[in-house]
PALUM-910639 format. One record per residue (C-alpha): residue number from 1; x, y, z; residue in three letters. Coordinates in Angstrom, 1 decimal, always signed. Each point is the difference from the previous one (the first is absolute). Layout:
// residues N
<n=NUM; xx=X; yy=Y; zz=Z; res=Ala>
...
This chain:
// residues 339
<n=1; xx=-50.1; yy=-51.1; zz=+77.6; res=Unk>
<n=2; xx=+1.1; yy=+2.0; zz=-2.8; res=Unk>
<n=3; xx=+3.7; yy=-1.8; zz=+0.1; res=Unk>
<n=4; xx=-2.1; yy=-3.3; zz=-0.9; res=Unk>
<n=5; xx=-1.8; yy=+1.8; zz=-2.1; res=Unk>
<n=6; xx=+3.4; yy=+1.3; zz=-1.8; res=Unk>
<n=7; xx=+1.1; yy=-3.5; zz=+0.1; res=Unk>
<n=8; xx=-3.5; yy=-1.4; zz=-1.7; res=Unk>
<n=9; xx=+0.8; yy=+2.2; zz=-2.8; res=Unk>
<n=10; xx=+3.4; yy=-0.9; zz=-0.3; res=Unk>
<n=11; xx=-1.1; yy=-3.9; zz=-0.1; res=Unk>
<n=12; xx=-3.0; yy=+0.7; zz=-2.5; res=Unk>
<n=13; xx=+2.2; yy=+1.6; zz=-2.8; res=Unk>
<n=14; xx=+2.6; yy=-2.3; zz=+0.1; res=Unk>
<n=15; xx=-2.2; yy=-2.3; zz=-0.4; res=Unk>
<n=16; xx=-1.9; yy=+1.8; zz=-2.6; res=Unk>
<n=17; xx=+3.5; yy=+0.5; zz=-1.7; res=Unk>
<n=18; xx=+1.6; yy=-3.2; zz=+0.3; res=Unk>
<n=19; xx=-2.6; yy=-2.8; zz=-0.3; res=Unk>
<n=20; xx=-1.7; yy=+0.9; zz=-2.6; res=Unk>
<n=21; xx=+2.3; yy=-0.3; zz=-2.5; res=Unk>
<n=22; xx=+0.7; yy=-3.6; zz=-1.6; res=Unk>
<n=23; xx=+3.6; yy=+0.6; zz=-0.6; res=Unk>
<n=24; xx=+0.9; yy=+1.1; zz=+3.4; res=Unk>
<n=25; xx=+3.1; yy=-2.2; zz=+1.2; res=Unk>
<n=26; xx=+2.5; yy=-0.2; zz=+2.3; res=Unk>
<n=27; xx=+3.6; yy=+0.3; zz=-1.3; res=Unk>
<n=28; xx=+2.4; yy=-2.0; zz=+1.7; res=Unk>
<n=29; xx=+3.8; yy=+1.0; zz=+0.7; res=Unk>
<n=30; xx=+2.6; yy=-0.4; zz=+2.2; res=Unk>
<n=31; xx=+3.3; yy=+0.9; zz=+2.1; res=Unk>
<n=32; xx=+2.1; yy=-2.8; zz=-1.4; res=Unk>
<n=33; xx=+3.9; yy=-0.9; zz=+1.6; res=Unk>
<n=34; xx=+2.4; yy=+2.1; zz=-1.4; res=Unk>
<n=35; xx=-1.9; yy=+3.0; zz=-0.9; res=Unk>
<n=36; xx=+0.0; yy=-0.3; zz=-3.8; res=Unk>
<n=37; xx=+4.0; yy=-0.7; zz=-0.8; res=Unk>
<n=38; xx=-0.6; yy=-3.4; zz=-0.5; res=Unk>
<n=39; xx=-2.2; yy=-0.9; zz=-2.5; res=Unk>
<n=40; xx=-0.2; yy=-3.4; zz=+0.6; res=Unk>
<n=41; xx=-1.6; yy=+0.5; zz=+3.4; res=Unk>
<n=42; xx=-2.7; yy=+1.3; zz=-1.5; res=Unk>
<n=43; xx=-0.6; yy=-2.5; zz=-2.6; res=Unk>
<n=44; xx=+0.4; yy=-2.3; zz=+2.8; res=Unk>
<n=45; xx=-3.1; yy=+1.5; zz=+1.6; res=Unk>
<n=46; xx=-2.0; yy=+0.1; zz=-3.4; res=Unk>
<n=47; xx=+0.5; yy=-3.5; zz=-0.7; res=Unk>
<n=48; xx=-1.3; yy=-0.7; zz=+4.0; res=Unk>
<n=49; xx=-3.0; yy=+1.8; zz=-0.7; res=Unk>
<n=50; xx=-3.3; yy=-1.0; zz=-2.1; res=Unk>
<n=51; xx=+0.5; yy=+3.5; zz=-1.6; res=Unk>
<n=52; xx=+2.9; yy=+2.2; zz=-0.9; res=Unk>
<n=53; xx=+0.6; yy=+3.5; zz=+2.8; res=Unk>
<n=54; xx=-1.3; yy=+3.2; zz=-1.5; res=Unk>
<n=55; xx=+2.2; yy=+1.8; zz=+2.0; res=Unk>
<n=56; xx=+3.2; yy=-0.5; zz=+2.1; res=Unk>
<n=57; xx=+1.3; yy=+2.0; zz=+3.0; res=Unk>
<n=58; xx=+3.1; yy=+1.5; zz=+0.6; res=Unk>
<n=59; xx=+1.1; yy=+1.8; zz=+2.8; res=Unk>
<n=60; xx=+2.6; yy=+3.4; zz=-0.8; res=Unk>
<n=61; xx=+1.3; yy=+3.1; zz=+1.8; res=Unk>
<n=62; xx=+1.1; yy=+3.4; zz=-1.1; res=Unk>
<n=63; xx=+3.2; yy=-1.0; zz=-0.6; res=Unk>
<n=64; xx=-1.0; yy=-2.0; zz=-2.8; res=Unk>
<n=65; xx=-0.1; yy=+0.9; zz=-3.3; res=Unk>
<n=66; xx=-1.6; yy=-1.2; zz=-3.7; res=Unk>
<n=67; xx=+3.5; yy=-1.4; zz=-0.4; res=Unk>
<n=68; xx=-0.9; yy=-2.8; zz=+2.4; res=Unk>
<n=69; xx=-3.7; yy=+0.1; zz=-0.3; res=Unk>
<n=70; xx=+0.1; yy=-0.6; zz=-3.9; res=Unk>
<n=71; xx=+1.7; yy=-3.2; zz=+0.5; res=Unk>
<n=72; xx=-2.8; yy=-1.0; zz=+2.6; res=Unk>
<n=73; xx=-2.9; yy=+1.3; zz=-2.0; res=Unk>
<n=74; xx=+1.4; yy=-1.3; zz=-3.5; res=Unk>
<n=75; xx=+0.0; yy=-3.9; zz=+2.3; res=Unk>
<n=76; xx=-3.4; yy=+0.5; zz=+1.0; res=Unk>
<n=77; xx=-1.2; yy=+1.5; zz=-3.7; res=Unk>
<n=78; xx=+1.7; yy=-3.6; zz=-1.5; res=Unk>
<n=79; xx=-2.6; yy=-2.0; zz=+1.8; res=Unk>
<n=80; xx=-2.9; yy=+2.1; zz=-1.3; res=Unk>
<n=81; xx=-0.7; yy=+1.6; zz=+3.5; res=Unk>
<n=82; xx=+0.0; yy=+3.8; zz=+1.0; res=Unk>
<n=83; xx=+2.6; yy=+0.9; zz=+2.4; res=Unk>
<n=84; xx=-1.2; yy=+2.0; zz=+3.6; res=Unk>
<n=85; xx=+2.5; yy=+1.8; zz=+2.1; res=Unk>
<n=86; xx=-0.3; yy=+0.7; zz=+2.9; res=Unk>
<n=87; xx=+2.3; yy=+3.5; zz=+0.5; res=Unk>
<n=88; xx=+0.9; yy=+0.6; zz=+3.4; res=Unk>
<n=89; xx=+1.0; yy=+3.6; zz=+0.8; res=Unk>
<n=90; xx=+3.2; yy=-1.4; zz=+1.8; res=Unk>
<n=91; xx=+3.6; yy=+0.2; zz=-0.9; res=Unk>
<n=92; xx=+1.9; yy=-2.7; zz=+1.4; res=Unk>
<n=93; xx=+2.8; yy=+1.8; zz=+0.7; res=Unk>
<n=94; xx=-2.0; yy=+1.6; zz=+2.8; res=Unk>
<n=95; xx=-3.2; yy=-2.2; zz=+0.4; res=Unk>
<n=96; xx=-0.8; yy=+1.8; zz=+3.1; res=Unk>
<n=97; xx=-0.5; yy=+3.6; zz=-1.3; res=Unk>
<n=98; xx=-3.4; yy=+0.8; zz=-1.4; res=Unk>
<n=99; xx=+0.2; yy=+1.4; zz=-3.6; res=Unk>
<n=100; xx=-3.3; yy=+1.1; zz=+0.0; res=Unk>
<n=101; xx=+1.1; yy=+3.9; zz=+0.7; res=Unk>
<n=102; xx=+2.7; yy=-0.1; zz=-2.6; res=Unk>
<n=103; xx=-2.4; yy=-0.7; zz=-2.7; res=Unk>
<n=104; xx=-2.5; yy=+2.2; zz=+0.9; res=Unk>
<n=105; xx=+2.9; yy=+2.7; zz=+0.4; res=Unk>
<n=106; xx=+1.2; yy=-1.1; zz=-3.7; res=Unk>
<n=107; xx=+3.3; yy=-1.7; zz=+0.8; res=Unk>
<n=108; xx=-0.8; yy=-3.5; zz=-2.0; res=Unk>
<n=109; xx=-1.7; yy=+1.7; zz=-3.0; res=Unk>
<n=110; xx=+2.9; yy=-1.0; zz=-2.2; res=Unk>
<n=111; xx=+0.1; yy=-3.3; zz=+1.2; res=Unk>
<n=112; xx=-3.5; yy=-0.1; zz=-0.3; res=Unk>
<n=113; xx=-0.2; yy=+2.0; zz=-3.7; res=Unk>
<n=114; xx=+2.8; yy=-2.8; zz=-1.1; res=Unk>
<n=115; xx=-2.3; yy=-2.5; zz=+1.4; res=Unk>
<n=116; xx=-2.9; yy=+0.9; zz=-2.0; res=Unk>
<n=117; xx=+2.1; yy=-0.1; zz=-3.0; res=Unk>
<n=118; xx=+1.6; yy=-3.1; zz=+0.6; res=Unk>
<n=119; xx=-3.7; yy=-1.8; zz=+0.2; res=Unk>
<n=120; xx=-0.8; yy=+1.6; zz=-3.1; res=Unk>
<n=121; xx=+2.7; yy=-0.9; zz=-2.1; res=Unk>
<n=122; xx=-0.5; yy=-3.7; zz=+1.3; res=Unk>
<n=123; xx=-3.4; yy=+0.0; zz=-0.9; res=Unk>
<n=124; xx=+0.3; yy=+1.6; zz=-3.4; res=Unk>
<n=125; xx=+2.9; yy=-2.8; zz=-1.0; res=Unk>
<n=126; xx=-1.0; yy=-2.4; zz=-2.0; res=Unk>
<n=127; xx=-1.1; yy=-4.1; zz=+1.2; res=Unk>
<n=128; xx=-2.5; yy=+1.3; zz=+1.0; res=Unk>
<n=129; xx=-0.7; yy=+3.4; zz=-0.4; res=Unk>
<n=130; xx=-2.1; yy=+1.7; zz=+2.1; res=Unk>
<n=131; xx=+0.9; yy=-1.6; zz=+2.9; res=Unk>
<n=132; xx=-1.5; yy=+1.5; zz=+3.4; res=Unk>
<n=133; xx=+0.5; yy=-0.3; zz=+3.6; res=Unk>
<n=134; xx=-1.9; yy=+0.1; zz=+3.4; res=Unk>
<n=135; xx=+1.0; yy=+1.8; zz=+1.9; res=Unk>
<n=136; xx=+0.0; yy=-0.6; zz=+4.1; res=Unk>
<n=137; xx=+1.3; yy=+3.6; zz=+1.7; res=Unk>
<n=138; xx=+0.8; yy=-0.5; zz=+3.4; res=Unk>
<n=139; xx=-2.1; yy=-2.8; zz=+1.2; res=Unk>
<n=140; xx=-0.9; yy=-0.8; zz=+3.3; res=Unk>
<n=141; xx=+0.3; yy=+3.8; zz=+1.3; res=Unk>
<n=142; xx=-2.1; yy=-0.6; zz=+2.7; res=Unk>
<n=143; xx=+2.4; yy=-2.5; zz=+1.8; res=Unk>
<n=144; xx=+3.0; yy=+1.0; zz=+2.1; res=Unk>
<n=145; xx=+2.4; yy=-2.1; zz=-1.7; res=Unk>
<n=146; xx=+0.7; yy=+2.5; zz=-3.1; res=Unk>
<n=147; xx=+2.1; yy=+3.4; zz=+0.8; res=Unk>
<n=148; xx=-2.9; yy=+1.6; zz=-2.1; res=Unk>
<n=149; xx=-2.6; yy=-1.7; zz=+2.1; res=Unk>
<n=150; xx=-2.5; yy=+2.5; zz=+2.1; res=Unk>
<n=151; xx=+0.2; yy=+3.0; zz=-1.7; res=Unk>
<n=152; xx=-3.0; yy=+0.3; zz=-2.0; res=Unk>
<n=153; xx=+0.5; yy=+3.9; zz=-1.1; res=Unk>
<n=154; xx=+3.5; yy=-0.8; zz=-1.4; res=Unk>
<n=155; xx=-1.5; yy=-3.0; zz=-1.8; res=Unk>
<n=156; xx=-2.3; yy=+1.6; zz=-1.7; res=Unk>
<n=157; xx=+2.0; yy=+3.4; zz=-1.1; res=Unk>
<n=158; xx=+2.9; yy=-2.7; zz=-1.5; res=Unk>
<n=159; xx=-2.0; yy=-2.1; zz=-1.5; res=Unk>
<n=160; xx=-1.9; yy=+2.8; zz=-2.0; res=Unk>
<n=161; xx=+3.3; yy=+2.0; zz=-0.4; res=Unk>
<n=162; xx=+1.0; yy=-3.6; zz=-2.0; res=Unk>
<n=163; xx=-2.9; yy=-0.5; zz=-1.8; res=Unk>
<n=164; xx=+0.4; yy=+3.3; zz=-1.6; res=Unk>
<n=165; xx=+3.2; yy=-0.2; zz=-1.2; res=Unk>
<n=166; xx=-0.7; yy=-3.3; zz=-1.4; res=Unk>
<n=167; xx=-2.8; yy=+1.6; zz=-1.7; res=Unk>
<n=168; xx=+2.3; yy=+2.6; zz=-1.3; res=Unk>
<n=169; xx=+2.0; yy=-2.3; zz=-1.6; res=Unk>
<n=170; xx=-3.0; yy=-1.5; zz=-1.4; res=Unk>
<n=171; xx=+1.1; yy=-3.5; zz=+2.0; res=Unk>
<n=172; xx=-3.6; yy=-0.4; zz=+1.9; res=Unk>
<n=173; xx=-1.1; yy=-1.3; zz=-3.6; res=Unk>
<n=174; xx=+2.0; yy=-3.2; zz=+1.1; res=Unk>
<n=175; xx=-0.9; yy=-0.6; zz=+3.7; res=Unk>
<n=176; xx=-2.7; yy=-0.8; zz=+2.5; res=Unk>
<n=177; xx=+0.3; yy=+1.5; zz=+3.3; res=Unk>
<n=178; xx=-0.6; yy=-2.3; zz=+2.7; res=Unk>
<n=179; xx=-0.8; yy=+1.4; zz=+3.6; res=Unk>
<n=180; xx=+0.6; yy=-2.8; zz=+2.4; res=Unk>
<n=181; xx=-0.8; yy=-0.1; zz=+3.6; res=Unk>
<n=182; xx=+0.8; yy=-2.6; zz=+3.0; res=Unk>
<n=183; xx=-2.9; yy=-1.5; zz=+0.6; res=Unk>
<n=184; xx=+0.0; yy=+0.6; zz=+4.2; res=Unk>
<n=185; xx=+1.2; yy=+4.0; zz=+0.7; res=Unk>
<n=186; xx=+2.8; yy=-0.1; zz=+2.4; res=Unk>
<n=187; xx=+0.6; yy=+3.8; zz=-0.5; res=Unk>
<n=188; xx=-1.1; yy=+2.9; zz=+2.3; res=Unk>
<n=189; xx=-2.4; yy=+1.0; zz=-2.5; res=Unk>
<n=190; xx=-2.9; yy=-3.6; zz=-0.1; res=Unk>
<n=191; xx=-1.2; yy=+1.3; zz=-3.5; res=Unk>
<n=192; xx=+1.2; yy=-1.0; zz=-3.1; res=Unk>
<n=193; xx=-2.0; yy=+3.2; zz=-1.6; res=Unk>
<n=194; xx=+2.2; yy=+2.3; zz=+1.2; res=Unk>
<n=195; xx=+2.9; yy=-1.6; zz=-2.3; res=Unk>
<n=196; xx=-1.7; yy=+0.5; zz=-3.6; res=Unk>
<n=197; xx=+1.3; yy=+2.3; zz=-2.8; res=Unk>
<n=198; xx=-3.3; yy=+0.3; zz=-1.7; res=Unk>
<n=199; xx=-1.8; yy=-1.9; zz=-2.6; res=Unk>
<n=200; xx=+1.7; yy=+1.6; zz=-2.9; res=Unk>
<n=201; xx=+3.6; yy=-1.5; zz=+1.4; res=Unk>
<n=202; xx=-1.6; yy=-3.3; zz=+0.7; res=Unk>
<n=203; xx=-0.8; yy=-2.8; zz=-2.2; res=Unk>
<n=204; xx=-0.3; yy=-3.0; zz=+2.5; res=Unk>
<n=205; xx=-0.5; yy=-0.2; zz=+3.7; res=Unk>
<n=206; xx=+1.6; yy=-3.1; zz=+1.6; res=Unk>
<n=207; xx=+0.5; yy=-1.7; zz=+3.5; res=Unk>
<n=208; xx=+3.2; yy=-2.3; zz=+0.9; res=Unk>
<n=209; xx=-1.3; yy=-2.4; zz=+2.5; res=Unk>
<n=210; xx=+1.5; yy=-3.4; zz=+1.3; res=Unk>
<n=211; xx=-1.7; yy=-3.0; zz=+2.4; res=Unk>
<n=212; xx=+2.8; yy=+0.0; zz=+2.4; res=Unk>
<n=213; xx=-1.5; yy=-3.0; zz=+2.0; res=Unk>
<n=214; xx=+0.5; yy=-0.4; zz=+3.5; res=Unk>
<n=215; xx=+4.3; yy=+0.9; zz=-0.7; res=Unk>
<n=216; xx=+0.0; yy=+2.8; zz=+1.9; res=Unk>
<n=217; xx=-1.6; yy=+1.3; zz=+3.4; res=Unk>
<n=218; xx=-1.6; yy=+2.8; zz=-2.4; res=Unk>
<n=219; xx=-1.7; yy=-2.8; zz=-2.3; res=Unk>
<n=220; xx=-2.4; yy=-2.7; zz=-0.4; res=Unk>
<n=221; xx=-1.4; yy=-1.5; zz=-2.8; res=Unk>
<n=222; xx=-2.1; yy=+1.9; zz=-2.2; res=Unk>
<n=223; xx=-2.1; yy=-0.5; zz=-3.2; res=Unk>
<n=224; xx=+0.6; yy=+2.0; zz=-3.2; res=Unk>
<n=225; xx=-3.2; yy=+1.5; zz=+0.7; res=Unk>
<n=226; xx=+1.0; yy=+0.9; zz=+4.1; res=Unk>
<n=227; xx=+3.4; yy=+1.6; zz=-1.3; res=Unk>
<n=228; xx=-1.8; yy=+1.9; zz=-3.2; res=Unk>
<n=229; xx=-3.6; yy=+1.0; zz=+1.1; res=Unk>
<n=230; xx=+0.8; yy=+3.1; zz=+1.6; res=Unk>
<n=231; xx=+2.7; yy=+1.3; zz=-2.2; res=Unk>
<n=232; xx=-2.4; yy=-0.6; zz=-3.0; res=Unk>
<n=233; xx=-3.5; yy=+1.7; zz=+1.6; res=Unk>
<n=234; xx=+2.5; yy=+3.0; zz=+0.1; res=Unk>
<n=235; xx=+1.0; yy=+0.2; zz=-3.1; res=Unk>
<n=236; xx=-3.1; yy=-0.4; zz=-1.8; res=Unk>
<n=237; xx=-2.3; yy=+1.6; zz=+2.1; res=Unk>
<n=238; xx=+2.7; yy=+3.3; zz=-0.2; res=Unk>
<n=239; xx=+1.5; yy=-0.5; zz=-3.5; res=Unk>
<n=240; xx=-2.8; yy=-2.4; zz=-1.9; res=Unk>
<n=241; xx=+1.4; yy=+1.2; zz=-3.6; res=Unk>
<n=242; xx=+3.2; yy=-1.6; zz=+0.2; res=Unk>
<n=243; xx=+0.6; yy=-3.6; zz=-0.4; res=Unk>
<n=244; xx=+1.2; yy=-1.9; zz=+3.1; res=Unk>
<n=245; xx=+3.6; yy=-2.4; zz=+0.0; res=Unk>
<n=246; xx=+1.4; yy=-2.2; zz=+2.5; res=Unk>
<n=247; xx=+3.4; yy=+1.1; zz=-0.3; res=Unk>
<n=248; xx=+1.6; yy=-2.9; zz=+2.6; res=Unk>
<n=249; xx=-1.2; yy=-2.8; zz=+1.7; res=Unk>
<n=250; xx=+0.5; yy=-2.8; zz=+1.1; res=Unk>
<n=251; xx=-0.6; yy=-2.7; zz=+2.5; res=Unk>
<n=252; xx=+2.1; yy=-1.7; zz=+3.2; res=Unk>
<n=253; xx=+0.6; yy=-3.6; zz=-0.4; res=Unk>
<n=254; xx=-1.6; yy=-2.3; zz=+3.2; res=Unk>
<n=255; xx=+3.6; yy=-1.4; zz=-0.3; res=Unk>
<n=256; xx=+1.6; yy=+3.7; zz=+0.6; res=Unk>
<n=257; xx=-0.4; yy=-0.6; zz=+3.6; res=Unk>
<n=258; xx=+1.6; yy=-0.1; zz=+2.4; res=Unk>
<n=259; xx=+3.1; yy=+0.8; zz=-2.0; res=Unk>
<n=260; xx=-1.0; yy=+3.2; zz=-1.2; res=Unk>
<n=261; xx=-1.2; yy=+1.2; zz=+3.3; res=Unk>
<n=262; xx=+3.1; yy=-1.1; zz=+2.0; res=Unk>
<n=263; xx=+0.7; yy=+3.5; zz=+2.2; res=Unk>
<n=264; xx=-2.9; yy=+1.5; zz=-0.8; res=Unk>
<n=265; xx=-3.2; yy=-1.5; zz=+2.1; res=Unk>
<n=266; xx=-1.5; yy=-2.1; zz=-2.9; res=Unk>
<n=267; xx=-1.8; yy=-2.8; zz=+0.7; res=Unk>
<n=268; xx=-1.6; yy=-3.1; zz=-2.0; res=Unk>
<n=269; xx=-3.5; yy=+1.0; zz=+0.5; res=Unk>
<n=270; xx=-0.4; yy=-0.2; zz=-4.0; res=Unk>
<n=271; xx=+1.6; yy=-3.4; zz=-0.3; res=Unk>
<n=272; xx=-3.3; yy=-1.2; zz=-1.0; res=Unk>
<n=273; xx=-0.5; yy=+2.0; zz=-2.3; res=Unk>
<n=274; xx=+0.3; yy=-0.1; zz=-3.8; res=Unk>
<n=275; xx=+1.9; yy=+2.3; zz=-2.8; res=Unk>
<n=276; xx=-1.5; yy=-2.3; zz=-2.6; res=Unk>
<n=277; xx=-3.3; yy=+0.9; zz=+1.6; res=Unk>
<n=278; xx=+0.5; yy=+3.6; zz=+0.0; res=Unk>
<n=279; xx=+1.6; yy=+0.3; zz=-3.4; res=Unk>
<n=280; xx=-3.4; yy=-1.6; zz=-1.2; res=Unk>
<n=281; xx=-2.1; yy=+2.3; zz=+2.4; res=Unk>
<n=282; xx=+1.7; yy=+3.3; zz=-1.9; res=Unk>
<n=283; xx=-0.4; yy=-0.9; zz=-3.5; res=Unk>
<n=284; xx=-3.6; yy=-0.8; zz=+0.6; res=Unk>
<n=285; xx=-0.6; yy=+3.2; zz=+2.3; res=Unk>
<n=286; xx=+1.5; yy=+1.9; zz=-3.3; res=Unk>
<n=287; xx=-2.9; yy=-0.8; zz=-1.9; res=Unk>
<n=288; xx=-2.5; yy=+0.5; zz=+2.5; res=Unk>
<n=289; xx=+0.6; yy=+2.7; zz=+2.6; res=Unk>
<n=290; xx=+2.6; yy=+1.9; zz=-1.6; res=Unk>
<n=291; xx=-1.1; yy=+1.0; zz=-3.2; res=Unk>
<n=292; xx=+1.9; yy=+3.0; zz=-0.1; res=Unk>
<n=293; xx=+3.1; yy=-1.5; zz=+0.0; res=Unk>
<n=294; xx=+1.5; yy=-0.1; zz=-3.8; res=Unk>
<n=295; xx=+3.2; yy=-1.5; zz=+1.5; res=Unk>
<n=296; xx=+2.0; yy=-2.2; zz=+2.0; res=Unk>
<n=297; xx=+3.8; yy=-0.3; zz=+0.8; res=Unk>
<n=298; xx=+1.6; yy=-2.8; zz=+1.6; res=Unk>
<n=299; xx=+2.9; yy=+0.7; zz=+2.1; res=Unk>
<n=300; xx=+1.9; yy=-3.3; zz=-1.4; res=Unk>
<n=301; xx=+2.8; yy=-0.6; zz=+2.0; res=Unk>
<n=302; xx=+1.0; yy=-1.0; zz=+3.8; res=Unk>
<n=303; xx=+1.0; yy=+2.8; zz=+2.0; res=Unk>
<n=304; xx=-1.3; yy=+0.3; zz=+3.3; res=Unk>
<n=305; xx=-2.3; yy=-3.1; zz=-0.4; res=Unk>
<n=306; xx=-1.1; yy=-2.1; zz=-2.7; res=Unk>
<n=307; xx=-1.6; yy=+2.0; zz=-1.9; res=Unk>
<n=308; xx=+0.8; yy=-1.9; zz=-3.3; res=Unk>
<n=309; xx=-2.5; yy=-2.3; zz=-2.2; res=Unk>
<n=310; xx=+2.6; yy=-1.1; zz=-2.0; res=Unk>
<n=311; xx=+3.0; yy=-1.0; zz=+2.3; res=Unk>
<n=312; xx=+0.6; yy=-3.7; zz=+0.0; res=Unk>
<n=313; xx=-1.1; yy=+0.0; zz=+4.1; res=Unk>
<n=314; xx=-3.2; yy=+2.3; zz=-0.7; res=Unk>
<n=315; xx=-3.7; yy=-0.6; zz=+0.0; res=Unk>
<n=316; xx=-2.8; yy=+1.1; zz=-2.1; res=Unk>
<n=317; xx=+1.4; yy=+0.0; zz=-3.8; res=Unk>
<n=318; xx=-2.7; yy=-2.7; zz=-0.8; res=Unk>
<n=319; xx=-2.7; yy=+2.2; zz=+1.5; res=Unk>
<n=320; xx=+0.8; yy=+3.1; zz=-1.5; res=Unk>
<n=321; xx=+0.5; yy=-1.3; zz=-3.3; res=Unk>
<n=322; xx=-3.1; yy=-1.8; zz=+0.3; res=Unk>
<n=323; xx=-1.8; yy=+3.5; zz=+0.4; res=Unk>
<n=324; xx=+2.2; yy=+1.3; zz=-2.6; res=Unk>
<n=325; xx=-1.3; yy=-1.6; zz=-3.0; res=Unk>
<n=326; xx=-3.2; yy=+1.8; zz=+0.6; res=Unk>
<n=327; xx=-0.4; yy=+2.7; zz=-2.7; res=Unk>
<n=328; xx=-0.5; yy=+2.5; zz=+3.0; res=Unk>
<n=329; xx=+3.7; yy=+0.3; zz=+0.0; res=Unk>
<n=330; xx=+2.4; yy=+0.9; zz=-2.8; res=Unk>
<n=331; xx=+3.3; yy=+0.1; zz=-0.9; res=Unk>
<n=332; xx=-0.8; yy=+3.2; zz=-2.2; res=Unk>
<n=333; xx=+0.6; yy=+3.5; zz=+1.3; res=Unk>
<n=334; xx=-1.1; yy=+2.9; zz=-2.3; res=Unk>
<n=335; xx=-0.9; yy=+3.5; zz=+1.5; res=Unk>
<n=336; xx=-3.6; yy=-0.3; zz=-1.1; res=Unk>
<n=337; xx=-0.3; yy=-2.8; zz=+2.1; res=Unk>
<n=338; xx=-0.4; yy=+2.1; zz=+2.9; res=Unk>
<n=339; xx=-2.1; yy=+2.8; zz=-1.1; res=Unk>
């Protein structure tokens, strides 16, 4: 009873916080091919889409510097959009080692210090100035995918460690932190809570979460709201103050089958099945049973499936840009849009 009763709460605020106000939107981004060097992907995707991305997604590691990621974010700042990047504590010249304990222990603190002060001289340089970032800091820890995945104590103690030293250098003024779960736990641990920093080292929550179909002998077709629900009640019932993204996602083409499933047990159970459909279904459950969602990221490319809306064999553009020239959506991000 009193973990409903927890969860009530959680529900009532958001709602309290989120639906009350006449300019709460959903901003719309997305991972986009090419991860910001090419501009013209981008632009590509704008001109697909009934309004311009507020953000754009790129993926980086710790062996990347503000030598690369200038080029990147000055692409993405060009088309008017706010670039968020997704840092991953890996170094790709040993993906498998977990750098977690050397930057609690201290050992990447002048990468990290030259980091800081790379961001801040890109944002301070002129067309625009006072650029900003999101930023994502290593998503999807509850996986088992990631070298950094599972360890919830180390996450927390680096991420903080981070945050500090970006505050330091007075970089924080220029970012939003972005804490960003799996939507389904595949770690030891089940619980998501045990993961987070603390509010003052958190702007957003966020899920990644994907309708996989019927691909794989793990999935089956879901709805947005079947792969989101749970993830969400979490997050607002446990952290109701912070603004909620949808950092991926995505949905399996009917078509991806039986292809994409080929050595891995999928079947075509969800051959009748629609990605038009769903693509409507999650821009109308948006505005109706997610109000505390402020944005949403398309993961705009085919990878493991067809996730695209955009691709010249993908479904669904028509639908979501339908639902996109609602003014419940925006291609504005400002930080006060999320307060």
């Amino acid at each position: 009873m009193k973990s409903i009763l927890i969860w009530l709460v959680g529900i009532t605020t958001a709602l309290s916080m989120f639906t009350t106000s006449v300019s709460a939107q959903v901003m719309v981004g997305a991972y986009v091919p090419a991860d910001g060097w090419s501009r013209s992907n981008i632009t590509e995707v704008n001109d697909a889409l009934t309004k311009n991305l507020a953000y754009v997604n790129v993926f980086s590691g710790f062996a990347h510097s503000w030598q690369q990621l200038k080029i990147q974010s000055n692409n993405i700042a060009a088309e008017g959009a706010m670039p968020m990047i997704s840092w991953m504590p890996i170094d790709s010249s040993r993906r498998s080692d977990n750098l977690l304990p050397e930057i609690i222990a201290g050992e990447w603190d002048q990468y990290i210090d030259n980091w800081a002060d790379g961001l801040i001289a890109w944002a301070e340089a002129d067309s625009p100035s006072n650029k900003r970032i999101l930023l994502r800091f290593a998503h999807e820890f509850n996986g088992n995918w990631y070298s950094y995945s599972g360890k919830p104590g180390q996450l927390k103690r680096a991420w903080r460690r981070i945050h500090r030293r970006f505050e330091r250098r007075g970089a924080n003024q220029y970012i939003d932190w972005v804490w960003c779960a799996n939507n389904v736990s595949v770690d030891r641990h089940q619980d998501i809570r045990k993961y987070y920093p603390g509010d003052r080292f958190v702007d957003w929550t966020a899920l990644d979460g994907y309708n996989w179909g019927s691909n794989y002998a793990w999935s089956h077709w879901k709805s947005f709201a079947e792969v989101f629900s749970d993830g969400y009640n979490t997050l607002i019932a446990n952290y109701p103050n912070k603004p909620v993204m949808i950092a991926e996602t995505g949905s399996a083409e009917p078509a991806d089958i039986p292809d994409a499933g080929r050595g891995q047990n999928g079947d075509d159970s969800d051959a009748l099945y629609s990605k038009r459909d769903w693509v409507a279904e999650m821009m109308l459950s948006l505005q109706t049973d997610f109000p505390a969602i402020r944005a949403l990221t398309l993961f705009n490319t085919n990878k493991e499936l067809g996730w695209s809306l955009t691709g010249p064999d993908n479904t669904g553009l028509a639908q979501f840009n339908d639902a996109l020239a609602s003014d419940y959506f925006t291609s504005d991000y400002s930080r006060s849009s999320h307060n």
